[in-house]
Each structure stands twice: as structure tokens, then as C-alpha cells.
N, C-alpha and C positions, 0 to 999 in steps of 0.2 A: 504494500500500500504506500501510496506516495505523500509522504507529509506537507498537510497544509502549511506548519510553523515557518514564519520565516524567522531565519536568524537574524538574532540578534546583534549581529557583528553587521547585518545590512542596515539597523537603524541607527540617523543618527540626530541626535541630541540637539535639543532647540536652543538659541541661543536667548541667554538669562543677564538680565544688569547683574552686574559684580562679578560674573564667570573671569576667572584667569585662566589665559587659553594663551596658545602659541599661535603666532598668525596665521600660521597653516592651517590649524586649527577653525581660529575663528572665522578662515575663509569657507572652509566646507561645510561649517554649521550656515555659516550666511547665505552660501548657495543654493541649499537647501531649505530655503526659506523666503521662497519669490514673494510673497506678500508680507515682505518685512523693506520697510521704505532706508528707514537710516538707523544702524548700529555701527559703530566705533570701538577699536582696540589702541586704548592711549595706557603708557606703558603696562602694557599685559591684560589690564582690567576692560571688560565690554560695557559699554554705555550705548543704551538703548532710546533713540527719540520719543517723548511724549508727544500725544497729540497736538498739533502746531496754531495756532488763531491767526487770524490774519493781519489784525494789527499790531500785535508782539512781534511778529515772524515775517508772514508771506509777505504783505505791503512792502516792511522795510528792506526783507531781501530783494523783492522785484526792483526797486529802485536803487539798489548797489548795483544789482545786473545790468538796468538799464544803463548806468555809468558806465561801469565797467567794459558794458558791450560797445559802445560810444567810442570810448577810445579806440577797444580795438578795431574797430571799422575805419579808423586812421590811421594804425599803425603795423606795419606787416609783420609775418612770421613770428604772432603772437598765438596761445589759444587761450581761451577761457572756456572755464568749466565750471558748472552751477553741481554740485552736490556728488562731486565724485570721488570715487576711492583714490584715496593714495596711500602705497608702499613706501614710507618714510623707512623705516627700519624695522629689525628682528622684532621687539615690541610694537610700533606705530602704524594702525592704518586707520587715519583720521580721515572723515566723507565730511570736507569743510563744505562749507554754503556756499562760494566762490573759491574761484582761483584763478590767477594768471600767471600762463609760465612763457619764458622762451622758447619757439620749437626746433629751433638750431643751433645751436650753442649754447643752449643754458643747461642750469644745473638740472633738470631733470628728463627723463623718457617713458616713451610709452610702449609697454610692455608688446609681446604675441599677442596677450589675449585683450589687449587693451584697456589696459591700468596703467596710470601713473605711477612712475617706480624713480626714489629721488625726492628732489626738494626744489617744490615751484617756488620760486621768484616771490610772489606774491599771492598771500593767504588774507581772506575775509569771513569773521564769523559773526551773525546775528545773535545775542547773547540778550536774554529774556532770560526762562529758567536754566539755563546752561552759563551760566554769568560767572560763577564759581569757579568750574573746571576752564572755563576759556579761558580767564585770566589768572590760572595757577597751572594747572596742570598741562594745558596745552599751551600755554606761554613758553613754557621752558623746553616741552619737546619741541616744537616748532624753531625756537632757541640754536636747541641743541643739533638741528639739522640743518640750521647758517638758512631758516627762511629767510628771505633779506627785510620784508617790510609786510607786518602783521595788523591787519585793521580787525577793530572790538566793535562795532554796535552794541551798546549799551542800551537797548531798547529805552525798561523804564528808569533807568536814571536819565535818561534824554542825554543819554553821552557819546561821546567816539570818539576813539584811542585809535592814534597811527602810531605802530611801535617801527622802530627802523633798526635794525641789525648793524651796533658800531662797537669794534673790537671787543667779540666775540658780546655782549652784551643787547638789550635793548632799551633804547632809549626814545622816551614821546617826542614825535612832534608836534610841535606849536604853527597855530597858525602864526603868516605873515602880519604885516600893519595892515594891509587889505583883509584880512579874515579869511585867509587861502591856505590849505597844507598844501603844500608841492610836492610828489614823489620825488625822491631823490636816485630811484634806481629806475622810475620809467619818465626821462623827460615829457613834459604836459601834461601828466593825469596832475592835475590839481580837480582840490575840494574845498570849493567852500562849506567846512560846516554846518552852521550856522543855519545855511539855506537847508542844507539836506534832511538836518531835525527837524525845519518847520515844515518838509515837505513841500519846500517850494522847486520843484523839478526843475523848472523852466531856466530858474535862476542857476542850480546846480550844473546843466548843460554849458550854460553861457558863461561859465566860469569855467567849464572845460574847453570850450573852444576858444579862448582866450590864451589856455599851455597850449594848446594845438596846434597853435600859431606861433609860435616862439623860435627862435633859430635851435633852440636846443632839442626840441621837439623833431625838426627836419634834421638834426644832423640826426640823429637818433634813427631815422626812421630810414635815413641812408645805410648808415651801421647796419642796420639790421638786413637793408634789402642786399649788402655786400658792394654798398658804391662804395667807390673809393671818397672819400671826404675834404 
């Protein structure tokens, strides 16, 4: 008679907030779990997303994206990516809310199977109830893997933190006398703050295309396409 049992060695184990799992691991628990939207391995530990609102979360992410995408639509052999895995290391595989990396000559790559493998340029996280771990635990991994320039939305404190990677530390930037952050590793992404907490888009744009305009901005974007300068 042929046994219905399947083995047990063919099931496998759902993934649980506070599981300590090996990446390996936590990737074939995560595979294994198509209707599971975003779970996180920050050193070793799984964190699991809670249900998201739209105004803690969606809103303010769609409008970093909207930015973000903005630029790169002026700037070449850039990618961005809205909530994808990345292979940091043996412990880290954070699914940040953005990203923007180099896709030829920067520090990071995109796998066989298509993952991020490496350390993107530039990390963005929406921080409501995740506020804690963003600015402690994923501060120092992120840190530790030379991200160059790490943005906080601070949802309900109505805040935003641009940390910038200087000798081996991070340090905030301040806006300028005009109320502008300026990246300093992607000429023209400027942010007016200001404008972006009140949700004044239009303003947020206009203050972009303003870096976009910049000589430092075109030589940049020469660099990048391989002109000589």
C-alpha cells in the first residue's frame, strides 16, 4: 500500500517575527510563502510587516518614489527599486521601501535570479511603527555595509533624516540657507524638506529640477553615460 504521509522533511516552516535563521534559510521559508508581502533578516533576526495605512506608509512612500523616480528619469544608468530584497550580507537581507543604486560601476549587483546582492548607493525607509529598528538596528547594518546616504521618514514625528556615510560613520544632513538637503553622492537630487512634510509635491519637484540643472548635475550624468568630461 502506498503511503499517503508526506514527509516531513518536504515541509517547510512559516516564517515567525523573532525567528533567527541563516539567510539561506530565511530565503526558502520566504519562498515558500507567496502571500507574504515584506519580511526582513536584519542581523539574523526576521521582522515581519504589519498591516500598512496609507497615510503612515503608502502616501509618504509614493511620494519619495515619485522623487526619486524624477530624478532618475534624468539621470542615466541609475535603477531604482521600490521594496526589494537585498543581499547585504551573511546576516542582512533588508526589503527597504526604496533604493537607488549605480548599475555600472557601483557598489552593488544583480544576482541570476534577480536580487540585489551588495550595497546600493542609496537606501530610503518610511518609518511609522518600524521607527525603532530603522534608526538603530538598520542604521548600523546599512553603516556597516558603506550604504553611502540613508534617508529616515519619520512619519509621525513629521521628521526626515539624511544620514551620509563620512569616515566610516554617519552623519545628518542639514539643510542649506534655502531649506534644500543636497545629495552629496548623486549631484541634483536635492530636497526641500520642508515642502515634502507638508506634502507640497509641486514645490518638492521644483526644487528638484533646480539640482537638475546644475553643472554638477550634467557632469554627473556625463560620468555616468562614460563621456569623457
Amino acid at each position: 500500500m502506498v503511503s499517503t504521509l508526506i514527509s516531513s522533511t518536504s515541509i517547510i516552516p512559516s516564517l515567525e517575527n523573532g525567528d533567527k535563521l541563516t539567510r539561506a534559510e530565511f530565503e526558502r521559508r520566504y519562498s515558500a510563502m507567496p502571500d507574504l508581502k515584506k519580511a526582513e533578516l536584519i542581523e539574523g533576526i526576521v521582522y515581519m510587516a504589519s498591516p500598512l495605512r496609507i497615510t503612515q506608509h503608502g502616501e509618504p512612500h509614493a511620494h519619495i518614489m515619485l522623487w526619486l523616480g524624477f530624478y532618475q528619469t534624468f539621470t542615466p544608468n541609475l535603477q531604482l527599486g521600490d521594496n526589494c530584497t537585498v543581499r547585504l550580507d551573511a546576516d542582512n537581507e533588508p526589503q527597504p521601501d526604496a533604493l537607488l543604486r549605480i548599475k555600472i560601476g557601483g557598489q552593488s549587483t544583480i544576482s541570476q535570479d534577480g536580487y540585489v546582492e551588495g550595497t546600493p548607493e542609496l537606501i530610503a525607509e518610511i518609518a511609522a511603527s518600524t521607527v525603532s529598528i530603522d534608526l538603530h538596528q538598520k542604521l548600523n547594518v546599512y553603516r556597516r555595509n558603506q550604504v553611502q546616504e540613508y534617508l529616515v521618514w519619520r512619519v509621525d514625528n513629521r521628521q526626515f533624516d539624511w544620514f551620509m556615510l563620512n569616515n566610516e560613520e554617519y552623519i545628518n544632513l542639514e539643510p542649506n540657507a534655502d531649506g534644500v538637503i543636497c545629495s552629496q553622492n548623486f549631484p541634483g537630487l536635492w530636497l526641500d524638506r520642508a515642502a515634502l512634510l507638508a506634502g507640497d509635491l509641486a514645490k518638492v519637484l521644483a526644487v528638484l529640477q533646480l539640482g537638475l540643472a546644475t553643472p554638477q548635475h550634467q557632469s554627473f550624468v556625463k560620468k555616468l553615460s562614460g563621456d569623457r568630461i
